[in-house]
C-alpha positions in Angstrom: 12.3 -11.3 -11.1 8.4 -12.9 -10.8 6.6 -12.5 -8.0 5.4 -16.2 -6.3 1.5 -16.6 -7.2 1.1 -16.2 -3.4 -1.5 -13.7 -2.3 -2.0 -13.3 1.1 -4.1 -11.2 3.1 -2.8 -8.2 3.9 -1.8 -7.4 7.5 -4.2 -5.5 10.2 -1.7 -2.6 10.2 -0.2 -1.8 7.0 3.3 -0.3 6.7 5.1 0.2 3.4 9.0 0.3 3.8 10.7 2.2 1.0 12.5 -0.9 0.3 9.5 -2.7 -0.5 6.9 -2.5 -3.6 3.5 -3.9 -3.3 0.7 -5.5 -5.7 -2.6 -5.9 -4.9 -5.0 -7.9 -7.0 -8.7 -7.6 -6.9 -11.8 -9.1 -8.1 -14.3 -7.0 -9.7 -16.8 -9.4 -9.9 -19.7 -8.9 -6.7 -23.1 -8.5 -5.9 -24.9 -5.4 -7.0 -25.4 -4.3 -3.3 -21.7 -4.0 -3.0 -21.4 -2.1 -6.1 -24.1 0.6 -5.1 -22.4 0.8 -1.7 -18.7 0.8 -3.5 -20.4 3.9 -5.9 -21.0 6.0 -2.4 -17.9 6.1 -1.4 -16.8 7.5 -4.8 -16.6 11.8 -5.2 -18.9 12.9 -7.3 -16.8 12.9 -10.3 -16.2 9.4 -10.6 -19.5 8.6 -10.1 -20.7 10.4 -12.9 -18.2 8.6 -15.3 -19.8 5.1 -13.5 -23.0 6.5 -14.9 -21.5 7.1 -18.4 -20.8 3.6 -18.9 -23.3 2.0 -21.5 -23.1 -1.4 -20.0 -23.5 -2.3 -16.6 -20.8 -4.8 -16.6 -18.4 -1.7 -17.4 -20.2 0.5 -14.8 -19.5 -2.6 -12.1 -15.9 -2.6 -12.7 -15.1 0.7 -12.6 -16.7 0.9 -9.3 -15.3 -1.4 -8.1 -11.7 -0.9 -9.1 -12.3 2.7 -8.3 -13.3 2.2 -4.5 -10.5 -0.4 -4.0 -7.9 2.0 -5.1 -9.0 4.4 -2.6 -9.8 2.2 0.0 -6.1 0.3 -0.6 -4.3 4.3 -0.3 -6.3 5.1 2.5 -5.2 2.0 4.5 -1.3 3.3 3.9 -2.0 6.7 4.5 -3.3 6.2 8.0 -0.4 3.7 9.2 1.8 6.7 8.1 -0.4 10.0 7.9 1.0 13.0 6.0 -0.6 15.3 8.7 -0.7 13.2 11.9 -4.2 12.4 11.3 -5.8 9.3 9.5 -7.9 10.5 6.4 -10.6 8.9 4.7 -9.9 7.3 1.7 -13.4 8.7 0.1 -11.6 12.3 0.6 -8.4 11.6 -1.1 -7.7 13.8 -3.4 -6.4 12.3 -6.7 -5.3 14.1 -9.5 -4.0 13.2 -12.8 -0.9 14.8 -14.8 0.0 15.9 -18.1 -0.8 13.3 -20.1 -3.4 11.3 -17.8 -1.7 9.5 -15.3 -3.4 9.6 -11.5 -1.5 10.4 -8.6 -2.2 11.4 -5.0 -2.2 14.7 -4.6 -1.5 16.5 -0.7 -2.0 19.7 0.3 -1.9 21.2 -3.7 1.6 18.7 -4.4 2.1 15.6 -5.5 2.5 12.6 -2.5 5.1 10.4 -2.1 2.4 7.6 -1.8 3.1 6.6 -5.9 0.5 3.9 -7.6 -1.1 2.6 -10.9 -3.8 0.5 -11.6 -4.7 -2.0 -14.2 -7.4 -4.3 -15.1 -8.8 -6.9 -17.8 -12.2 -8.4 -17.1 -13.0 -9.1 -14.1 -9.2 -8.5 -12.6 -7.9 -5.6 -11.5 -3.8 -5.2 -10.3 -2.8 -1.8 -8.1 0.8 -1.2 -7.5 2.0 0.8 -4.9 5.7 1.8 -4.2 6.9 4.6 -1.6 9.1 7.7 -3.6 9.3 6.3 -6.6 7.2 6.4 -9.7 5.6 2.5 -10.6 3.5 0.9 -13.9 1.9 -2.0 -14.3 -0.5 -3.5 -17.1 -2.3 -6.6 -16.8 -3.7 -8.3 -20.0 -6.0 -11.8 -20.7 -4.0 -13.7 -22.8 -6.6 -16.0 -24.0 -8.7 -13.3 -25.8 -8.3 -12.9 -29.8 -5.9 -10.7 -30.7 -4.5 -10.0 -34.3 -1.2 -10.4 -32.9 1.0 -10.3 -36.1 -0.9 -7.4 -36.9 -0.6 -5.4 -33.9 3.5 -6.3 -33.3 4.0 -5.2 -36.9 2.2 -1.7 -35.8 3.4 -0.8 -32.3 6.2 -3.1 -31.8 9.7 -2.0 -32.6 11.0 -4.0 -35.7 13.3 -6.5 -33.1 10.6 -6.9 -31.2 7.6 -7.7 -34.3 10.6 -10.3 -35.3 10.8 -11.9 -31.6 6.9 -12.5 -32.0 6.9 -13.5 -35.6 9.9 -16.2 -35.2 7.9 -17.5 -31.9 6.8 -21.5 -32.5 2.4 -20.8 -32.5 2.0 -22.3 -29.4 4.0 -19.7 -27.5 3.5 -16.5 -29.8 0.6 -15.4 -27.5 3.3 -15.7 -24.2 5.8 -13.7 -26.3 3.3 -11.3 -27.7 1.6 -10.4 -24.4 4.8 -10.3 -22.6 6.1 -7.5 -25.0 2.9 -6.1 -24.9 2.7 -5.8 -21.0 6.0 -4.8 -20.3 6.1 -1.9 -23.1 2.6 -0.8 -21.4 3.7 -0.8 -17.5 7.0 1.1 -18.6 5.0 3.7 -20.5 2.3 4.2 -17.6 5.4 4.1 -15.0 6.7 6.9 -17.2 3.1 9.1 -17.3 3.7 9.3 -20.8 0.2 8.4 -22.0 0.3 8.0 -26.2 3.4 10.4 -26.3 5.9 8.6 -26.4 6.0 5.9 -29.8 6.1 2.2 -28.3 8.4 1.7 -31.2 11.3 4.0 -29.6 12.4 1.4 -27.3 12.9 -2.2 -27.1 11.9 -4.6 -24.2 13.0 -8.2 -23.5 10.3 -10.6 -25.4 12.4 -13.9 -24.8 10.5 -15.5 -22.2 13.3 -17.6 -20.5 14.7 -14.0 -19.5 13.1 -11.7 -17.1 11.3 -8.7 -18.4 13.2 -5.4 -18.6 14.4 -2.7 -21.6 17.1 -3.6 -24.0 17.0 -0.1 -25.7 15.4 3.0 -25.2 16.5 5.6 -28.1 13.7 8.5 -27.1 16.6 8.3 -24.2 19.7 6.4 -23.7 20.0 7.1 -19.9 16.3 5.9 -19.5 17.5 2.4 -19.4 19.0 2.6 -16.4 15.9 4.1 -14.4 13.4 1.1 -14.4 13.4 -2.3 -12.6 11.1 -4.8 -13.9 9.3 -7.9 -12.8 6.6 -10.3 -13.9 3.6 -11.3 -11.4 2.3 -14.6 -11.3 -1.6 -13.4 -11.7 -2.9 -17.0 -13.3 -2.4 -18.8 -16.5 -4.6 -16.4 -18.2 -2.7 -13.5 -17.5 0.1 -11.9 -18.4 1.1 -9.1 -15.5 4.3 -6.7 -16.0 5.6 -4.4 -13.1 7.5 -1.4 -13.7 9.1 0.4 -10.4 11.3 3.6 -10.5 15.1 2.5 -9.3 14.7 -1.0 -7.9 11.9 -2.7 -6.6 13.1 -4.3 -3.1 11.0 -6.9 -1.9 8.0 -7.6 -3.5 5.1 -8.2 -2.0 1.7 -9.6 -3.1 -1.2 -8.8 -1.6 -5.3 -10.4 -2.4 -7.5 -7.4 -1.7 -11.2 -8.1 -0.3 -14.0 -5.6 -0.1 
């Protein structure tokens, strides 16, 4: 499954159906009036981790990415408020669990509102699904990378042979495709650097959709996750990872 490169302005009011799951991409790239204004809407957290950043290039992203995610969630939460009141998205309240993965929290649980974000340069990708947990990883394939290296490392053995055996001109598409796909199903799972890439196996032919061919940390596992690509660019490679089954995708261009 691959979402169309098609990404259209969102709609004025903003539903999301449990059968659908929904990308947003954003540019991180902007003025540095709309930075400092993106920082004020950040808690005071977050902006101190802004401030941490050594360059400013880093400190523009993250505020950027950081006050679209919570601009994006606060747009769903009031079309369908927990509480039957809208709440601003500088007050959400976003948590992270055991092993580093963010997620809404409500009233001292964690919401049914269920996202993750990604970015490389100046491109950031949120997905958001409704009840069921989603990953997603977004990567520049046109950076260097010591591919053979890096497979032979953190790639099961089928999976360092797929992008070995690959002709040159596509072992970077075959590469990045494992690489992206292995990274949106670990962050799907909240698993962080727990759980060894080299337990499970992912589809690296790229005439096949993405998915898992094995997971040996957990047979059953298999059967949990949907996957599909998103057409980002030419430069990118994007893999999304939903919970259960993804529905409808839909893609949506985010603008501050």
């Amino acid at each position: 499954m691959s979402a169309a490169e098609n990404w259209n302005p969102p709609p004025a009011q903003l539903a999301l159906p449990e059968a659908e799951t929904h990308v947003w991409r954003i540019a991180l790239d902007a003025p540095q009036v709309t930075v400092e204004c993106c920082l004020t809407e950040l808690p005071t957290a977050d902006r101190a981790r802004a401030e941490r950043f050594t360059f400013a290039d880093g400190r523009r992203r993250y505020a950027m990415a950081r006050a679209a995610l919570r601009r994006i969630l606060g747009r769903y939460l009031e079309s369908e408020p927990p509480a039957g009141a809208p709440v601003p998205h500088a007050s959400l309240d976003i948590g992270t669990g055991p092993h580093g993965k963010p997620f809404l929290q409500w009233d001292g649980k964690a919401h049914e509102l269920r996202f993750n974000l990604s970015h490389t340069g100046e491109t950031a990708v949120l997905a958001v699904a409704w009840g069921r947990e989603v990953g997603i990883d977004i990567e520049s394939v046109n950076r260097p990378v010591a591919m053979e290296e890096l497979a032979g490392r953190f790639f099961s053995p089928s999976e360092a042979t797929a992008v070995m055996d690959a002709p040159a001109e596509r072992r970077a598409a075959v590469f990045f495709r494992v690489w992206t796909t292995k990274e949106a199903y670990v962050k799907a799972r909240g698993d962080g650097l727990t759980l060894p890439l080299e337990q499970f196996d992912v589809v690296g032919e790229l005439c096949q959709p993405p998915g898992l061919l094995a997971t040996r940390h957990d047979p059953a596992d298999r059967a949990r996750w949907r996957f599909a690509e998103v057409a980002c660019g030419e430069e990118f490679a994007c893999v999304l990872a939903v919970e259960k089954r993804i529905g409808e995708l839909r893609c949506w261009q985010f603008t501050v």
